[in-house]
C-alpha positions as CSV (number, residue, x, y, z in Angstrom):
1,X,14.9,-1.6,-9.1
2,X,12.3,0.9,-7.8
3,X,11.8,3.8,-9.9
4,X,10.3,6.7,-8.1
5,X,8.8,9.5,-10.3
6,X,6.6,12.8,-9.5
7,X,4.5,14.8,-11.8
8,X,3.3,17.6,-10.2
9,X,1.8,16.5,-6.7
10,X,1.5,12.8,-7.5
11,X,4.3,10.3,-7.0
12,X,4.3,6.6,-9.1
13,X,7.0,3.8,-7.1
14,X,7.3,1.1,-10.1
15,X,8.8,-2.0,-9.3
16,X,11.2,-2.3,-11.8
17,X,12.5,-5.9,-11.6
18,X,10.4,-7.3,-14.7
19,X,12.2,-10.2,-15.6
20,X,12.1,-11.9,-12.2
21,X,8.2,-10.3,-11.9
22,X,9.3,-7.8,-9.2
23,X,10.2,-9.9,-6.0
24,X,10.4,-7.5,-3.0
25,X,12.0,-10.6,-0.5
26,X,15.8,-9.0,-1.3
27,X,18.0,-6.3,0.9
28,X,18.4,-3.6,-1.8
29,X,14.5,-4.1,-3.1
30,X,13.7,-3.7,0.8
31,X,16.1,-0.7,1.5
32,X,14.6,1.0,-2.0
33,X,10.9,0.7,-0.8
34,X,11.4,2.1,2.9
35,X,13.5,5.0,1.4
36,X,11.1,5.6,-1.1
37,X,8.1,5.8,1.6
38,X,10.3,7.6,3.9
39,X,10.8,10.1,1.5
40,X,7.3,10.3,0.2
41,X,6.7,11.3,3.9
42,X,9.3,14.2,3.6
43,X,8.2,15.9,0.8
44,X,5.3,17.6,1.8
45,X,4.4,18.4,-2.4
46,X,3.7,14.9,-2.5
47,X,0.0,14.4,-1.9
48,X,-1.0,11.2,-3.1
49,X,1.3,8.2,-4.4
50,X,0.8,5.4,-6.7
51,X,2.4,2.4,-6.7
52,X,2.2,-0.5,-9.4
53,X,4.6,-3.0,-11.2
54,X,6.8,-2.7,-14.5
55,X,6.4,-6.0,-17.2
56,X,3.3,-8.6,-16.7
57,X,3.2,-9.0,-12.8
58,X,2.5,-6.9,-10.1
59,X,5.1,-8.6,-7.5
60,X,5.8,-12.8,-7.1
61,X,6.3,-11.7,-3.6
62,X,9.8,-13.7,-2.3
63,X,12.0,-15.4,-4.6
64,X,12.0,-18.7,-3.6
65,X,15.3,-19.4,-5.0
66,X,16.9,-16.8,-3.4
67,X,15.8,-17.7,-0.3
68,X,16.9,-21.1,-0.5
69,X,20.5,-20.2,-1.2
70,X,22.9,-19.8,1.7
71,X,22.1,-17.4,3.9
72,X,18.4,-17.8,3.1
73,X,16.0,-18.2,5.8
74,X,15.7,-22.4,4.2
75,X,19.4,-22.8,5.0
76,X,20.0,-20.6,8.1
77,X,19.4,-22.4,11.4
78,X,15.7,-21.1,13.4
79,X,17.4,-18.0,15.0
80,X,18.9,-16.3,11.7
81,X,15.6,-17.0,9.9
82,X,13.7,-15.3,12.5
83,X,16.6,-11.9,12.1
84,X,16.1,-12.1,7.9
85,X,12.4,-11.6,8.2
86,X,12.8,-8.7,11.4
87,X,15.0,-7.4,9.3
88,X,14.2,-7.3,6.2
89,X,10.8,-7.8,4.6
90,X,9.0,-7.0,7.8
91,X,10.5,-3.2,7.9
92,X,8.0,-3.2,4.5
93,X,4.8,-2.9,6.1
94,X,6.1,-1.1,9.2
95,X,7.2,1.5,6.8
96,X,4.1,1.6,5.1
97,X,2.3,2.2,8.2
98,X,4.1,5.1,9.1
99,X,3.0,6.6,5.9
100,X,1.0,9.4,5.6
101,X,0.6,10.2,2.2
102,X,-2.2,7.8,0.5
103,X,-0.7,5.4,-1.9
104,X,-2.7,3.3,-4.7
105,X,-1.8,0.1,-5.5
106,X,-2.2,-0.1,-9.5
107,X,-2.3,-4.3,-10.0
108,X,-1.4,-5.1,-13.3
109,X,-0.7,-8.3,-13.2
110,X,-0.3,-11.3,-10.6
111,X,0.3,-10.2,-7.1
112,X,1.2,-13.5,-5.2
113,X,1.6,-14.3,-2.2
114,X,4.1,-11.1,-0.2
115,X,3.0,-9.4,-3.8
116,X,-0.6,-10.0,-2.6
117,X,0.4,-8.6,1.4
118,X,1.8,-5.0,-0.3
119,X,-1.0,-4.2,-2.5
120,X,-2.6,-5.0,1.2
121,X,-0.7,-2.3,2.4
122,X,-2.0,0.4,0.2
123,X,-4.8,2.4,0.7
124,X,-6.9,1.7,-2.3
125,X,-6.7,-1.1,-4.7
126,X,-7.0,-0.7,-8.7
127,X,-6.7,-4.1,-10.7
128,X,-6.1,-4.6,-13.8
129,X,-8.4,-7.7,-15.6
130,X,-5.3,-9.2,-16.0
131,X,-4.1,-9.0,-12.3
132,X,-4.6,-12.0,-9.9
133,X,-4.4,-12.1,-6.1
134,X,-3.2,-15.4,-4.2
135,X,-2.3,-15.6,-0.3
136,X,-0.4,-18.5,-1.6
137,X,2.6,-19.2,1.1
138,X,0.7,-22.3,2.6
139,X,1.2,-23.8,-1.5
140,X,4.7,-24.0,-0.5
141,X,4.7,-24.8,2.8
142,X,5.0,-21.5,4.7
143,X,3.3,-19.0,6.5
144,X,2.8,-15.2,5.7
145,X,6.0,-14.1,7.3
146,X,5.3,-10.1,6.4
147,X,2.0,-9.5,8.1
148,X,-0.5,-10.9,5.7
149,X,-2.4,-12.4,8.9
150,X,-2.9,-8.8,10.3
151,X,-3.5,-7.0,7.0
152,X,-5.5,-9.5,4.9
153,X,-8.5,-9.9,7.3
154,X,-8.5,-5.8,7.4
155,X,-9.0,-6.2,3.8
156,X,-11.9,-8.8,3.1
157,X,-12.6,-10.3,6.1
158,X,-11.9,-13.0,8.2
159,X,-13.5,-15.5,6.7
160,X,-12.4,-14.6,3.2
161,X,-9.0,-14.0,4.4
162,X,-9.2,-17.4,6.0
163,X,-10.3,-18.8,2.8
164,X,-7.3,-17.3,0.9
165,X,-4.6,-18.0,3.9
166,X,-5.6,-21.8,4.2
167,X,-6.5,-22.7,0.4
168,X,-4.1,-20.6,-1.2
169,X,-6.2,-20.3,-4.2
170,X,-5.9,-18.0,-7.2
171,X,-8.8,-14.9,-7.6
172,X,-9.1,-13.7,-10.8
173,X,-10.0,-9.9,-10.9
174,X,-13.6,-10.3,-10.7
175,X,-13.1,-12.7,-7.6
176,X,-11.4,-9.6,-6.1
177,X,-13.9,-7.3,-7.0
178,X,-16.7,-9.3,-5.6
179,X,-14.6,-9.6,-2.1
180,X,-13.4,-5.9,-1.6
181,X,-9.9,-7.0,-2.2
182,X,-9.9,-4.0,-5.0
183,X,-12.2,-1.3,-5.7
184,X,-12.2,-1.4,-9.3
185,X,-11.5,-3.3,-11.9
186,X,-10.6,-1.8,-15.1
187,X,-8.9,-2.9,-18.6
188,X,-5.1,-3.2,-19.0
189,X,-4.4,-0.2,-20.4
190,X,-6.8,2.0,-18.4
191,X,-5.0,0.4,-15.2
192,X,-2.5,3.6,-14.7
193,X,-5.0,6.0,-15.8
194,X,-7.7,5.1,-13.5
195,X,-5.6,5.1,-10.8
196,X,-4.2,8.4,-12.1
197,X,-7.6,9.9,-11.4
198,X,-8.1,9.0,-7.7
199,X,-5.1,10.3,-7.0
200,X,-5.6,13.5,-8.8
201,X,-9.0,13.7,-6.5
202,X,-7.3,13.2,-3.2
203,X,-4.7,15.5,-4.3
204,X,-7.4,18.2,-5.0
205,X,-8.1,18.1,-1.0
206,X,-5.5,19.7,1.9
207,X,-2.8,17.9,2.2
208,X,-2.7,18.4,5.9
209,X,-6.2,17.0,6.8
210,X,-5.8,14.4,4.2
211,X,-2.7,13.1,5.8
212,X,-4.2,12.9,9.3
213,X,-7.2,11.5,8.0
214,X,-4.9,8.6,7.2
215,X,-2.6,8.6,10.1
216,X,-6.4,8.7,12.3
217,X,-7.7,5.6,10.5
218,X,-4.4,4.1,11.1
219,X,-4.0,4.3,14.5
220,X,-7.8,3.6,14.9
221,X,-7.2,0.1,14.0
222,X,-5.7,-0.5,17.3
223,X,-7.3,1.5,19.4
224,X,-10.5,1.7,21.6
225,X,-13.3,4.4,20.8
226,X,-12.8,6.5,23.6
227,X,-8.9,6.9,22.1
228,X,-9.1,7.5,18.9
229,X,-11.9,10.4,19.8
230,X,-9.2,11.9,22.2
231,X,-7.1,11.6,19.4
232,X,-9.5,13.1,16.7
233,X,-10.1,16.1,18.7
234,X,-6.3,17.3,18.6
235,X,-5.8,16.4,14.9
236,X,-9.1,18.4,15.0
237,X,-8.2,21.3,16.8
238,X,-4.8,21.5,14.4
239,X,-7.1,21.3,11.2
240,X,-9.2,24.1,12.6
241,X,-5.6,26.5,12.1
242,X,-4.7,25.9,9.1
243,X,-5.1,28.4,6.0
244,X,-6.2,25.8,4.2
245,X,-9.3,25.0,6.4
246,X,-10.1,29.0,6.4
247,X,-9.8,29.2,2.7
248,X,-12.7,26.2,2.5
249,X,-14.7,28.5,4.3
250,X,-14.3,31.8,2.8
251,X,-14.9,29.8,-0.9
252,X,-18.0,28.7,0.5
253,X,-19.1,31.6,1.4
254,X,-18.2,33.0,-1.8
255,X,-19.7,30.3,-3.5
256,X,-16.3,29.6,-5.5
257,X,-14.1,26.7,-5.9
258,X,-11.6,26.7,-3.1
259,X,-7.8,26.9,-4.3
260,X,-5.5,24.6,-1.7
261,X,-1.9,25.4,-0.7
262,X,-0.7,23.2,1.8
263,X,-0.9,25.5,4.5
């Protein structure tokens, strides 16, 4: 269902539903992703993550069959729809904002609608030219029940968020390029490789101040200036301890590539 495998410091989640193209609307997919980013978090080996999608597609986002069978949010009565969504697929990008450790979304194929909100989620966006983004829930009558309206716009921008939310049009790979949905666009099978080699370059920093650089930018998004310099001066002041921050400093003095530990 979610396959979760490390080489070296680099983790790859793979959704691993292929013959329903990877629908992340169900308990156990749910309960797999938060563990998996929960565990990410743990593991302090773990410096950067990549997460992409096994088969042709990326993720279809909720299975609109499933949801229509009883005990679905279509059959349950206003009250138990609201419950499915708390939760369930709205622990996803709680989850994935409690995590530290950068993650890549590698898009190789259609991310629609939900499937669209998690690449949202991740840090940095890699599409393959075969990928395609839609914010598609108003194409079937719904809104974006996981957060899309707070991550989307954070993406590309109101108006182009907007666009997407109220159209629910298809963007090819280009189309996202040209938006800042992704940062690259590459060919199929260069998809897991280029994403590969950001990971290996954020790896090659401190894990410390790379993880709160993340949880900084985070939390700025919510906070005003004067906050998030309070806040910078004690992830600061920590940073200024650590071995790796002095072994930066005694490789540049030494005019040497520094070697990072963790600590």
């Amino acid at each position: 269902m979610l396959r979760y495998d490390q080489d070296g410091s680099i983790v790859t989640l793979t959704l691993d539903l292929p013959e329903r193209r990877n629908p992340i609307s169900e308990a156990p997919m749910i309960e797999a992703i938060v563990a998996a980013l929960a565990r990410l978090n743990a593991d302090l080996t773990v410096r950067a993550a990549i997460l992409t999608g096994a088969g042709s597609a990326f993720s279809s986002g909720g299975d609109l069959r499933k949801m229509a069978e009883p005990g679905g949010p279509t059959q349950a009565p206003p009250v138990q729809s609201r419950t499915w969504y708390v939760d369930g697929i709205q622990r996803i990008p709680l989850a994935f904002q409690q995590l530290e450790v950068p993650i890549i979304a590698a898009v190789n194929g259609p991310a629609i609608g939900a499937g669209n909100d998690l690449a949202c989620m991740c840090d940095i966006r890699v599409a393959a030219r075969s990928a395609r983004f839609a914010e598609s829930f108003v194409k079937v009558g719904l809104i974006p029940g996981d957060g899309g309206a707070w991550l989307l716009p954070r993406v590309v921008g109101q108006s182009k968020a907007r666009e997407m939310a109220f159209t629910g049009d298809l963007l090819d790979a280009d189309q996202a390029l040209a938006c800042g949905l992704v940062s690259q666009v590459v060919d199929d099978d260069e998809l897991l490789p280029a994403a590969r080699r950001i990971a290996e370059r954020i790896a090659a920093n401190p894990p410390h101040a790379v993880r709160m650089t993340k949880r900084l930018m985070n939390e700025a998004q919510g906070q005003s200036l004067a906050t998030v310099l309070q806040m910078s001066a004690a992830f600061q002041a920590v940073a200024h301890t650590t071995r790796d921050h002095a072994e930066a400093i005694t490789a540049f003095t030494e005019k040497r590539a520094p070697v990072f530990t963790g600590d």
